[in-house]
C-alpha positions in Angstrom: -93.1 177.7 132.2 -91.6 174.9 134.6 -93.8 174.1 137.4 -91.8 174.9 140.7 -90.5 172.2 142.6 -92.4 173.4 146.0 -95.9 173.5 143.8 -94.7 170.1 142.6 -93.9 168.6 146.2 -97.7 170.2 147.6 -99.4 168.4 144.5 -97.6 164.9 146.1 -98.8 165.6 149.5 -102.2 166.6 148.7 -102.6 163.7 146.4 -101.3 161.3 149.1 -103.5 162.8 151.8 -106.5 162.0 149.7 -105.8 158.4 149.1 -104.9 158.1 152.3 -108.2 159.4 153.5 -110.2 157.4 150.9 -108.4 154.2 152.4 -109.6 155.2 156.0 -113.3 155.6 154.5 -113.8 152.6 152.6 -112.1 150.7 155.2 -113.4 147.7 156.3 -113.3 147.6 160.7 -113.4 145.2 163.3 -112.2 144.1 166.7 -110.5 141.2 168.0 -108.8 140.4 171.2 -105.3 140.1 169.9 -103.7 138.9 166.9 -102.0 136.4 168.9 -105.3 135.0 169.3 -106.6 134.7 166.1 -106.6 131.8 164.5 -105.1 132.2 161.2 -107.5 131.2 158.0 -106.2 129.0 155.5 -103.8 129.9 153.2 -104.8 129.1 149.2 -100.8 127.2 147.9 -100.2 130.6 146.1 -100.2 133.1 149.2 -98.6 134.6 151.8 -97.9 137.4 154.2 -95.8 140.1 155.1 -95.8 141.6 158.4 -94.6 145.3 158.7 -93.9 145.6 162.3 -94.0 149.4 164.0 -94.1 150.4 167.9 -97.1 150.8 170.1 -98.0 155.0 169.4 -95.2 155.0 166.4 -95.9 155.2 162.6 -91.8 153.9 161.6 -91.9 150.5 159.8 -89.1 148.5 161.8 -88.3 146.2 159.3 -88.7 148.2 156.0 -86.0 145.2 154.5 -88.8 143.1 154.5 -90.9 145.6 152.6 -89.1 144.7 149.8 -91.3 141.7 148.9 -94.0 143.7 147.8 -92.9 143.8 144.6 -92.7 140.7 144.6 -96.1 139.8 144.0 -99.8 140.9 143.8 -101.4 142.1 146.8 -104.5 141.3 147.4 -104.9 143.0 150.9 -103.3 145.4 153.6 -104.7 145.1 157.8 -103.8 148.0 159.8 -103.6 146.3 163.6 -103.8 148.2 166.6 -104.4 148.2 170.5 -107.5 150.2 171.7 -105.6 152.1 174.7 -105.9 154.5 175.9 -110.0 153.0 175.6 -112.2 154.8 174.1 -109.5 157.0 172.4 -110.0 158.2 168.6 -106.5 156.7 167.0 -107.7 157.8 163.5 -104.8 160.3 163.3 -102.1 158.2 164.4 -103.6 155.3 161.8 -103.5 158.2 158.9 -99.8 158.6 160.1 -99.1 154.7 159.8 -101.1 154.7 156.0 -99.2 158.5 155.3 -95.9 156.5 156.0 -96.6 152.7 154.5 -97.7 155.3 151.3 -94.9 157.8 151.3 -92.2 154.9 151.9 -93.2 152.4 148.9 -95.3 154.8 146.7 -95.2 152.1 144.0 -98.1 150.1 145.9 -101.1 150.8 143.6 -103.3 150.8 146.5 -106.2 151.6 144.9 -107.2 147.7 143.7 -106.4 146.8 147.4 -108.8 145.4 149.7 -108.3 147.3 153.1 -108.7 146.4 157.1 -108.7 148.6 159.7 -108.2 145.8 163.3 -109.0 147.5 166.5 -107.2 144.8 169.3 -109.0 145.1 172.1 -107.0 142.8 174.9 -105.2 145.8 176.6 -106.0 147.3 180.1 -102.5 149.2 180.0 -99.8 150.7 178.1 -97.5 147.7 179.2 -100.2 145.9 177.7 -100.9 147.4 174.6 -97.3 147.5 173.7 -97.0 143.6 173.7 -99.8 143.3 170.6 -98.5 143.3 167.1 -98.4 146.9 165.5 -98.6 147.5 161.9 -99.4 145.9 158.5 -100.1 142.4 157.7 -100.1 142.2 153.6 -101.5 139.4 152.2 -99.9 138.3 148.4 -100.4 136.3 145.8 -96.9 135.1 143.6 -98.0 134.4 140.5 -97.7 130.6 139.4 -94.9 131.5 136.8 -92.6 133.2 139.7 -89.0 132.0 139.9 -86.2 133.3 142.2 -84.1 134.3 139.2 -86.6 136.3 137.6 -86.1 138.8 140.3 -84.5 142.5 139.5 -81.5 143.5 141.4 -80.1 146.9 141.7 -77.6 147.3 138.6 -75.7 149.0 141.5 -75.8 145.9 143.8 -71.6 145.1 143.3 -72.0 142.2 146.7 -72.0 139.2 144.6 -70.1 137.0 147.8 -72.2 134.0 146.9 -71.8 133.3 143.7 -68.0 134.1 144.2 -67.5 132.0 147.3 -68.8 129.3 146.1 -67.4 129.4 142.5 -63.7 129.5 144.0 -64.2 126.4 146.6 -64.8 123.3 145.4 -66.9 122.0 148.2 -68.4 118.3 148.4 -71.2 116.7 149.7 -72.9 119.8 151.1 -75.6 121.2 153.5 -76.3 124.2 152.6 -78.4 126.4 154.9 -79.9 129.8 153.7 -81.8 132.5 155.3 -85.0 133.2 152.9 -85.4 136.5 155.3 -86.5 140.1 153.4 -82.5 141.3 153.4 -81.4 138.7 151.7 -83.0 138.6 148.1 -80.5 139.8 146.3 -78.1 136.8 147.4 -81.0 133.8 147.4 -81.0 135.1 143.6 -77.0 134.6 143.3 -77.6 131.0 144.8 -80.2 130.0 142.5 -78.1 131.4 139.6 -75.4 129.6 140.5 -77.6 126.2 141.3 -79.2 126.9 137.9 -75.5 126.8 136.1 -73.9 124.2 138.0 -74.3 120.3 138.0 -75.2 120.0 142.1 -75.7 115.9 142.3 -72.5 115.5 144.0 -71.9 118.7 145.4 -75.3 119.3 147.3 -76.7 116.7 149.6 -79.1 118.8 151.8 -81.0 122.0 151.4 -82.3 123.6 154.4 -84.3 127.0 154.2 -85.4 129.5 156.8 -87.8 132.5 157.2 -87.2 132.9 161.2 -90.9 131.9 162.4 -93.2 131.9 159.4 -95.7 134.9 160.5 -95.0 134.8 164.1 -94.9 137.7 165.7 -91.6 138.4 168.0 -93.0 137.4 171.2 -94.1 134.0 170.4 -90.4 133.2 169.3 -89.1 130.4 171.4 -85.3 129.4 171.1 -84.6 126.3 169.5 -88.8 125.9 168.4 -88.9 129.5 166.4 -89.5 126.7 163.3 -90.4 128.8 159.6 -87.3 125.3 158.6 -87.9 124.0 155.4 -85.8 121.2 153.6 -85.4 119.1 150.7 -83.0 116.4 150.0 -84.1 116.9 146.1 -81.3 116.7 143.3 -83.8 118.4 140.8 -83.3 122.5 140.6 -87.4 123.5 140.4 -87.9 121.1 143.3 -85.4 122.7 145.0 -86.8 126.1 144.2 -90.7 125.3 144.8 -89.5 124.4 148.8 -87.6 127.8 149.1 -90.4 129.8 147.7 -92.6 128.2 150.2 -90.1 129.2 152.8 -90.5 132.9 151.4 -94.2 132.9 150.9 -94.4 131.7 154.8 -93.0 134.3 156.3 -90.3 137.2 156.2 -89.0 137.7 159.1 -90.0 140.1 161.3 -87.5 141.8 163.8 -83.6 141.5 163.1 -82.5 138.8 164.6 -82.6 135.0 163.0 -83.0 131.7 164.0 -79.6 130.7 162.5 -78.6 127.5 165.1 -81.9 126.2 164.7 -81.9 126.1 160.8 -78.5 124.8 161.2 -79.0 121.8 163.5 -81.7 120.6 161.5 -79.9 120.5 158.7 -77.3 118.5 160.6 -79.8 116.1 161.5 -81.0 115.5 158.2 -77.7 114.8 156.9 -74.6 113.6 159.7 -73.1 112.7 156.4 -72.4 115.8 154.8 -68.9 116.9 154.9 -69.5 120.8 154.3 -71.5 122.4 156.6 -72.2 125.7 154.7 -75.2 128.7 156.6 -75.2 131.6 154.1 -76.1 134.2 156.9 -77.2 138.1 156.9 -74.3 139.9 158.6 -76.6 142.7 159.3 -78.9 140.4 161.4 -77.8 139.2 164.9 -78.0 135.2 165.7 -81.5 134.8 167.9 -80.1 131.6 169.4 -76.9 131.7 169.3 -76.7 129.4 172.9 -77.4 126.9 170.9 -73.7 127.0 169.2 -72.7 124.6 172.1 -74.5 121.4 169.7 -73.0 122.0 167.0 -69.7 119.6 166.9 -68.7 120.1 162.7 -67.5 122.9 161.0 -69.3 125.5 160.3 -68.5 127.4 156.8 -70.5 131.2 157.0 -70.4 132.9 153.7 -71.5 136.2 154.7 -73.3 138.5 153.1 -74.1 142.4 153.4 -70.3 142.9 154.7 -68.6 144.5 151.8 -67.6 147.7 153.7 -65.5 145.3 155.8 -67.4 145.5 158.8 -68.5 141.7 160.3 -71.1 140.8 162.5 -68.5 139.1 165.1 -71.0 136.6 166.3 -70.2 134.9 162.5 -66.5 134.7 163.4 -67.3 133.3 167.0 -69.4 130.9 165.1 -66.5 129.7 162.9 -63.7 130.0 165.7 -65.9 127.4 167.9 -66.6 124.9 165.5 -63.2 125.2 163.7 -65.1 126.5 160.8 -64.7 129.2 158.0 -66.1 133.1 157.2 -66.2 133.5 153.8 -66.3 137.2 151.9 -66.6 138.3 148.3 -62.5 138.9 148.5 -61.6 136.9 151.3 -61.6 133.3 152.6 -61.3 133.6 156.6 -59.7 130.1 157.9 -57.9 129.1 161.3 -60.3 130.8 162.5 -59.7 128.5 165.7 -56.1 129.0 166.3 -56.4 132.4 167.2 -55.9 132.3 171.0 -57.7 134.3 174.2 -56.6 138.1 173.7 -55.1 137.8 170.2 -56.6 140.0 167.4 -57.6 139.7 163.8 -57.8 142.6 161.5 -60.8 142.1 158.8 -60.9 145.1 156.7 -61.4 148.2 158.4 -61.9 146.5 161.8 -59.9 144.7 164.1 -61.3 142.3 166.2 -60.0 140.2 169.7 -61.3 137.1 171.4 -62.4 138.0 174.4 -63.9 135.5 177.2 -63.8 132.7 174.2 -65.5 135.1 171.9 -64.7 137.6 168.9 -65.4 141.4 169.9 -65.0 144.1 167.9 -62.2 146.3 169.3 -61.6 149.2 166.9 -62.1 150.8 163.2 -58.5 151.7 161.5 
């Protein structure tokens, strides 16, 4: 006799709400003043941290994309942060919630052989207060020494290969090429390592410039222009090359949506005034933190864009490209002239139609 599904679905729950209370009893707990604060211990070469953000009094991870690396590695151990306001208050069922939904949403975390935290901050006299302090998990991981960026598993229903495509059909020289390293974008620092991996890049690739939009810092300490989480390497050897982006991915992953895109891209412009081919491979899903700073940049910007096969662009990438009299690449489409479309004309990408509007690309409709 089959076991019905609704027996099947209370044997889950019950099973979860165990673990879940085991966690909060073995739990080790202490206070700080804020996580802001703290200074961070050394890191041993082989670590790093994810930070799973959610809102003061909520249990939703905000950045579940960045979730993603923790299958990446082994973790060694999960910290539960959280603001002591109202004071004095038991928050032991909204920190069940937060476990309930870390557990329910990546059920493949053997939590069992993890060391737990349970961080009480302290340095709140107010809701306003509270609501400034960091929220959420901070997982601390171990790669494994053998870990390589192609080793990594993609969806055999992933079909958005733009990067190994865009840069298979151009036949750039002397190259920067800037790449965000953020959560999102695994699947696509994979295609680029592929394609490093397969291709001869002495004269095609002068500068390498990696980004993780802060390291660990949290949201608020963000500053335009000084986010930082850059990494670069001039190297012409490929496990060189891959060591420094692993570093940028073992620093940090992220955080909140938007990325320091300008910033990764003027230092790589720095580091190389030579290069011809000024080339950001960008998350269209994640808006452009400092995009003020696009008044420095004085060369062509080429953005191969990825996350927009269902045709809809973030148009802060075409206002990018239209400014600079760069490029928008896509897995089927090569974007040029970006620049000669004039104040009021429109551009139909897709399923969308766009117009420049007060010198910048806004999306108008969906056909």
């Amino acid at each position: 006799m089959k076991t019905p599904f609704i027996l099947l679905l209370l044997l889950f729950f019950l099973n979860a709400n165990a673990q879940v209370s085991t966690i909060l009893k073995q739990a080790s707990r202490t206070e700080i003043a804020s996580y802001f604060e703290v200074k961070e211990e050394a890191l041993k070469s082989n670590e790093f941290r994810v930070l799973l953000h959610m809102s003061y009094g909520g249990s939703k991870i905000k950045n579940p994309d960045d979730a993603l690396r923790l299958y990446t590695g082994e973790i060694e151990s999960i910290s539960l942060y959280y603001s002591d306001y109202p004071k004095g208050m038991d928050f032991e069922t909204l920190n069940r919630q937060r476990i309930q939904r870390l557990y329910k949403d990546f059920p493949q975390i053997d939590t069992a052989s993890i060391t737990w935290k349970m961080v009480k901050q302290t340095k709140c006299a107010s809701e306003t207060e509270a609501s400034k302090l960091f929220h959420g998990f901070e997982v601390k991981m171990k790669f494994s020494d053998e870990v390589r960026l192609t080793d990594f598993k993609m969806d055999s229903a992933f079909m958005d290969y733009v990067v190994e495509k865009v840069l298979a059909r151009n036949d750039w020289r002397d190259m920067l090429i800037v790449t965000d390293m953020t959560g999102s974008m695994s699947p696509y620092i994979v295609q680029l390592f592929l394609w490093l991996k397969l291709n001869t890049i002495d004269d095609r690739i002068k500068q390498f410039v990696f980004f993780n939009d802060g390291d660990t810092a949290l949201d608020k300490a963000k500053i335009i222009g000084k986010t930082g989480g850059v990494y670069q390497t001039k190297s012409k050897n490929y496990e060189e090359v891959e060591d420094v982006a692993i570093q940028c991915m073992m620093s940090g992953s992220g955080g909140d949506l938007e990325e320091n895109d300008m910033e990764a891209l003027l230092n790589g412009m720095r580091l190389c005034p030579d290069c011809k081919e000024n080339i950001i491979i960008a998350d269209n899903n994640s808006p452009v933190r400092d995009l003020e700073l696009l008044r420095q940049v004085k060369k062509p910007i080429r953005v191969i864009l990825c996350g927009a096969e269902d045709g809809a662009i973030n148009a802060e990438y075409l206002t990018i490209a239209r400014k600079t009299g760069g490029s928008v690449h896509l897995m089927e489409r090569d974007l040029l002239d970006l620049m000669k479309i004039n104040e009021g004309q429109e551009i139909t990408v897709g399923e969308a139609v766009y117009r420049v509007e007060k010198d910048k690309f806004v999306l108008v409709k969906r056909t």
